[in-house]
C-alpha positions in Angstrom: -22.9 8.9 -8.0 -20.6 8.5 -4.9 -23.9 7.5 -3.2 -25.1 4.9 -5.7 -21.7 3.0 -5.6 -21.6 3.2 -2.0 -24.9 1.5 -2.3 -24.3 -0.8 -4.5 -21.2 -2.1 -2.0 -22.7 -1.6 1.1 -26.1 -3.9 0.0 -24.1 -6.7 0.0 -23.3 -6.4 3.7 -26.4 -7.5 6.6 -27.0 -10.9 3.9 -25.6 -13.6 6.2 -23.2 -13.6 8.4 -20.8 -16.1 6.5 -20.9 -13.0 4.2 -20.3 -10.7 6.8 -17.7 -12.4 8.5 -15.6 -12.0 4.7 -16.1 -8.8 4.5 -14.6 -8.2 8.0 -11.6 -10.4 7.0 -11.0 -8.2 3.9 -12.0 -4.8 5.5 -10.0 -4.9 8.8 -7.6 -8.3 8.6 -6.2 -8.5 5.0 -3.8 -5.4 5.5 -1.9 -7.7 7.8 -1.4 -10.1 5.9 -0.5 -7.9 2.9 2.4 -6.5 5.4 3.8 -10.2 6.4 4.0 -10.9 2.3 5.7 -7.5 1.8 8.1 -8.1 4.8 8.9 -11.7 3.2 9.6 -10.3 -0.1 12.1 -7.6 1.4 13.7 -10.5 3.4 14.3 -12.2 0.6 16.8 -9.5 -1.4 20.0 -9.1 -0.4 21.2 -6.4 2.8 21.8 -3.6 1.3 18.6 -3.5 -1.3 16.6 -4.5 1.8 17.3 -1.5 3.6 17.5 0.4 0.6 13.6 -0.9 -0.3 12.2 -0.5 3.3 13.5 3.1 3.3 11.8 4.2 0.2 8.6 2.0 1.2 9.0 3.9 4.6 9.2 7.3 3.7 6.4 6.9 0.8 3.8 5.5 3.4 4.7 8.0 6.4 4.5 10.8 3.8 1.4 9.8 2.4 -0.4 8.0 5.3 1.3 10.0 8.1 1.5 13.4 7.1 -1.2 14.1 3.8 -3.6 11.9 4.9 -4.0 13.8 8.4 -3.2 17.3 6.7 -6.7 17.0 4.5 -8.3 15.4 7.3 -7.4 18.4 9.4 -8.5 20.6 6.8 -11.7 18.9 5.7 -13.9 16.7 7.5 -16.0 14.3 6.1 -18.6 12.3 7.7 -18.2 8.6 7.5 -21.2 6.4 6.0 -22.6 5.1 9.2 -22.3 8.5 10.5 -24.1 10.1 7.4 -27.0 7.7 6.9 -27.3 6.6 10.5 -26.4 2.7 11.0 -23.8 0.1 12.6 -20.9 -0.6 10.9 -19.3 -4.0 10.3 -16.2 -2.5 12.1 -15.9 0.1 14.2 -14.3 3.3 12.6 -14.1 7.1 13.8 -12.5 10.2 12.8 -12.9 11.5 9.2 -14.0 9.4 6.2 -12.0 11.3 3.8 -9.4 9.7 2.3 -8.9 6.4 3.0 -5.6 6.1 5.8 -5.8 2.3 4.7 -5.9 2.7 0.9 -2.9 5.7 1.3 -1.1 3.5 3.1 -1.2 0.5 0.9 -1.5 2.0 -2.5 1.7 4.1 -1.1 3.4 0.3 -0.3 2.0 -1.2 -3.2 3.3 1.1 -5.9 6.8 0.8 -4.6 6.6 -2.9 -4.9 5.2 -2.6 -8.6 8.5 -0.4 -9.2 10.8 -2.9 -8.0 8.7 -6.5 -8.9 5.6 -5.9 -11.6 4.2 -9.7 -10.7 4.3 -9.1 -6.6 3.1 -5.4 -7.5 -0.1 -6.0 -9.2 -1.3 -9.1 -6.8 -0.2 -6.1 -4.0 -2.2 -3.9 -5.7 -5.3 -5.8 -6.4 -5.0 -7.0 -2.9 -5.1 -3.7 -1.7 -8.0 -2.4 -3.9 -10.1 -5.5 -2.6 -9.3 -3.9 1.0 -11.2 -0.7 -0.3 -14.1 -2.3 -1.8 -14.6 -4.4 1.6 -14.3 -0.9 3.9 -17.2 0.5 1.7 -19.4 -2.3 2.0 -18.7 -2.5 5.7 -19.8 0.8 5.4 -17.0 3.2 7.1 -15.9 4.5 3.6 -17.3 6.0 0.6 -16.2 4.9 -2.7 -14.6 8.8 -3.2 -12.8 7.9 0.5 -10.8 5.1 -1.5 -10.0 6.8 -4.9 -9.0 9.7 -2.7 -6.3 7.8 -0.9 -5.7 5.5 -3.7 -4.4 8.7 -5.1 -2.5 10.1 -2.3 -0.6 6.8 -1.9 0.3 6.6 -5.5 1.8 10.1 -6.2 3.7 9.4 -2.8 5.2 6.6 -4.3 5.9 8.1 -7.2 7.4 11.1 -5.7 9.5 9.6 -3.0 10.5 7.4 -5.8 11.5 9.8 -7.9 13.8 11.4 -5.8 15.4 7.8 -4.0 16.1 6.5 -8.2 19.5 8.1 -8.1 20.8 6.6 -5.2 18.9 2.6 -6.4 21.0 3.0 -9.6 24.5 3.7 -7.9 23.7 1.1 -5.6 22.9 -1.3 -8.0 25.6 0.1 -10.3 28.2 -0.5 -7.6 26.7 -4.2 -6.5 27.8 -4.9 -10.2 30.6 -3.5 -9.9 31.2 -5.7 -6.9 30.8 -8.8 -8.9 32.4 -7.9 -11.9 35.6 -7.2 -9.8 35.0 -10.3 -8.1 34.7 -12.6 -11.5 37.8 -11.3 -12.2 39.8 -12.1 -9.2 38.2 -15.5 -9.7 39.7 -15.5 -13.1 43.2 -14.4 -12.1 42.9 -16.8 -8.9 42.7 -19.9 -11.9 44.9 -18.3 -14.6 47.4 -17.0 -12.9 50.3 -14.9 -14.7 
């Protein structure tokens, strides 16, 4: 089955170049731009959230990009497609196929970002999973390669996310605080005793 979706994908590729050159965008270019988005949506919360999100986004990708992605690429390695079935590549690729690094890394963003903003989180997401389809029809991943690190980068969200919730409530319990404290000095300021 892994080999007649990888098929199906990959077919699409070596039909024109217009088509070709899309594919190329999606497969090796729109991760870029996925970053600048996420960057603009972290500049746009206040200090302290900022640094609060970019830690958690951080840590989730490092663990799951960084450290589990290499640690079952160490352990098991999988040929990639063009090295399997013998022909060029759209982009040029090595190392091991499986998982993804690109899907573990954006899937790992992406879910964060669905925590924290459900709209911005699923046109991350979808983003993201277009990236995957595009690396298999370029033909450097099987479709397994992208579930596989769709995978890893979700549960390290989730994990990482798990653990950072604590310290996202008191911060956002104390940011009201702030302004609640604030409102009233306001208060006294006009109505003064």
């Amino acid at each position: 089955m892994n080999q007649q979706i990888f098929d199906f994908f990959h077919n699409i590729s070596g039909r024109g170049a217009f088509l070709d050159a899309g594919i190329i965008f999606f497969a090796k270019y729109l991760t870029y731009f996925l970053v600048v988005a996420l960057i603009v949506w972290l500049l746009s919360k206040d200090s302290r959230k900022r640094l609060f999100l970019f830690a958690e986004l951080s840590i989730a990708a490092i663990l799951a990009r960084g450290l589990i992605t290499e640690w079952v690429r160490f352990a098991y390695y999988h040929a990639r497609p063009f090295e399997a079935l013998g022909f060029q590549s759209l982009i040029p690729e090595s190392g091991a196929s499986f998982p993804s690094g690109h899907m573990t890394f954006l899937f790992a963003l992406g879910l964060v970002v669905w925590l924290y903003n459900r709209k911005f989180g699923y046109w991350f997401l979808g983003l993201s999973f277009v990236v995957g389809l595009a690396r298999i029809a370029a033909g450097v991943h099987w479709p397994l390669d992208i579930l596989g690190g769709i995978l890893i980068g979700a549960l390290s969200a989730l994990f990482i996310h798990k653990l950072l919730k604590p310290y996202w409530d008191g911060l956002v319990k104390s940011r009201e605080e702030i302004v609640e404290t604030e409102e009233v000095d306001i208060i006294e300021i006009q109505n003064p005793q």
